[in-house]
C-alpha positions as a Markdown table, in Angstrom:
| # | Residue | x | y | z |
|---|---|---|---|---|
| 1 | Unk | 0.0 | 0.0 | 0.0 |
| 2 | Unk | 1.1 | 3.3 | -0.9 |
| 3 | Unk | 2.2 | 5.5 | 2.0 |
| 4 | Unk | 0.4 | 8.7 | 1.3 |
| 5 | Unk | -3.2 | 6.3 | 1.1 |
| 6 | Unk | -5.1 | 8.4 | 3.9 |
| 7 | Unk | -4.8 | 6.3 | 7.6 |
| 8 | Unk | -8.6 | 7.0 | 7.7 |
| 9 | Unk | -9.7 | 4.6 | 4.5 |
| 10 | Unk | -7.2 | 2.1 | 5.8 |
| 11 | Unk | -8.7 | -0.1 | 8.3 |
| 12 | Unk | -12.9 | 0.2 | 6.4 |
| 13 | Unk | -13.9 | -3.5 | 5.3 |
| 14 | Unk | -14.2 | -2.5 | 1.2 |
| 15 | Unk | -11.2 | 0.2 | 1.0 |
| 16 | Unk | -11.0 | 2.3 | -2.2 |
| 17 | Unk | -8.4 | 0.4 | -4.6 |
| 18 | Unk | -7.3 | 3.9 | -5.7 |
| 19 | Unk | -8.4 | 7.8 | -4.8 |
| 20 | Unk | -8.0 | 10.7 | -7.5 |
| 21 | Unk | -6.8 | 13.9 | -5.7 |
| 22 | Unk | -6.3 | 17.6 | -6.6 |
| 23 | Unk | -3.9 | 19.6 | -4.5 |
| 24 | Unk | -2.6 | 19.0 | -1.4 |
| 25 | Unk | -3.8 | 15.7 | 0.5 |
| 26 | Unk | -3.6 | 16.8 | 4.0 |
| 27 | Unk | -3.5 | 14.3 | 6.4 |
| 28 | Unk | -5.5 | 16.2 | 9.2 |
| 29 | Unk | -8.4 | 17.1 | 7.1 |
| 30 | Unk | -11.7 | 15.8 | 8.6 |
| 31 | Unk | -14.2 | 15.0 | 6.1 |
| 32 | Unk | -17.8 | 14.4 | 5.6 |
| 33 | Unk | -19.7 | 12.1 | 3.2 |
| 34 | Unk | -23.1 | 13.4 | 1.8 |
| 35 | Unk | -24.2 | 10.8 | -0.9 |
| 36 | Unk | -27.3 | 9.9 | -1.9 |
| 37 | Unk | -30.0 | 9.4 | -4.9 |
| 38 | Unk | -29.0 | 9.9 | -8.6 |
| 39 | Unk | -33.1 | 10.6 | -9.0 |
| 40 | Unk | -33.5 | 13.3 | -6.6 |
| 41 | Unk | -36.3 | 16.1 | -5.8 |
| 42 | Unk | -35.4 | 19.4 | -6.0 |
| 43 | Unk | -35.8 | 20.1 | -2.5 |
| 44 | Unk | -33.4 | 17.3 | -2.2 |
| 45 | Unk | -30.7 | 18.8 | -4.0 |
| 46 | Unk | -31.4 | 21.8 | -2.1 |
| 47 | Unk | -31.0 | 20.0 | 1.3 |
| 48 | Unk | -27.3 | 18.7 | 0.1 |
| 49 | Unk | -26.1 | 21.9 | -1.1 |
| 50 | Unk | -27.3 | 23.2 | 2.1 |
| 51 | Unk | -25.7 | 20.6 | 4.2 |
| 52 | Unk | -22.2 | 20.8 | 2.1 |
| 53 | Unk | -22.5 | 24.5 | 2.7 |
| 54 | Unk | -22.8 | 24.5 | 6.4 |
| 55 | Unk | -20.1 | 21.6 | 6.3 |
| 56 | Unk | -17.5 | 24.1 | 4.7 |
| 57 | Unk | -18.4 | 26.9 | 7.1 |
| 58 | Unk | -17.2 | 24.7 | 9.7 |
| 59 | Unk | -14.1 | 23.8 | 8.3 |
| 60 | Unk | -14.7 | 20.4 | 7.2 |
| 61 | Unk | -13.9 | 18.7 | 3.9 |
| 62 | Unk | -16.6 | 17.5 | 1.8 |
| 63 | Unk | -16.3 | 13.9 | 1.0 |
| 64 | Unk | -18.9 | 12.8 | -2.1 |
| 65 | Unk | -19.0 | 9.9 | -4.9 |
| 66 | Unk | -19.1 | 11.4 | -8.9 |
| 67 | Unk | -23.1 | 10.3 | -9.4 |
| 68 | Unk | -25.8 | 12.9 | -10.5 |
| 69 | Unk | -28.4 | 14.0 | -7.9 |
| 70 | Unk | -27.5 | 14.6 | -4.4 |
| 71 | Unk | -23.1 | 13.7 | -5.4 |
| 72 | Unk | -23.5 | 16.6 | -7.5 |
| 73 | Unk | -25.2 | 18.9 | -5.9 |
| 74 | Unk | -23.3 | 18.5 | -2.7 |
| 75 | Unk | -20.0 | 19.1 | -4.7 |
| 76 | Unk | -21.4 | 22.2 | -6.5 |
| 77 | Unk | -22.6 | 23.8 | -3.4 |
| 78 | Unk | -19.0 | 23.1 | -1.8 |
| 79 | Unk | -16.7 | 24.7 | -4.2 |
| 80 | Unk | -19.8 | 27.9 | -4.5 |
| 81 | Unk | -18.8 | 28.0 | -0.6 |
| 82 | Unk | -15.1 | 28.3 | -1.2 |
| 83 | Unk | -14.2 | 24.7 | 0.1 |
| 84 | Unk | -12.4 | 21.9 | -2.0 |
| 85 | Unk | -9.5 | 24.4 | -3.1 |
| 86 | Unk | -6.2 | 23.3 | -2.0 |
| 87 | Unk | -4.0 | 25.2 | -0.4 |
């Protein structure tokens, strides 16, 4: 295993084989998922961005998969609210 895979994915039962980063991969960033339906309502996609927007405020890294739907919106909404840049 490569030494810069992040300690946190490590010990999960199905570990990503591989992760695609941009920037700097910080090893004391905290981050939070927000996943969820490809087929989503409006006011779902509103809840994510919502949700990843409060998430940045805080600080946190937003953590998401690449589908449509709520993925999406959730990764929109975080680089709109400045977060996902690297340093």
């Amino acid at each position: 295993m490569d030494e810069d895979y992040p300690e946190q994915l490590r010990d999960i039962q199905q570990m990503p084989p591989f992760l695609f980063t941009l920037g700097e991969l910080r090893r004391d960033d905290v981050g939070v998922c927000v996943v969820g339906s490809r087929n989503v309502s409006p006011q779902g996609r509103d809840l994510a961005a919502e949700v990843a927007t409060a998430l940045v405020a805080d600080g946190l890294t937003v953590v998401s998969g690449l589908a449509d739907g709520v993925d999406t919106a959730a990764h929109r909404a975080t680089l709109a609210a400045g977060g996902g840049r690297w340093r």
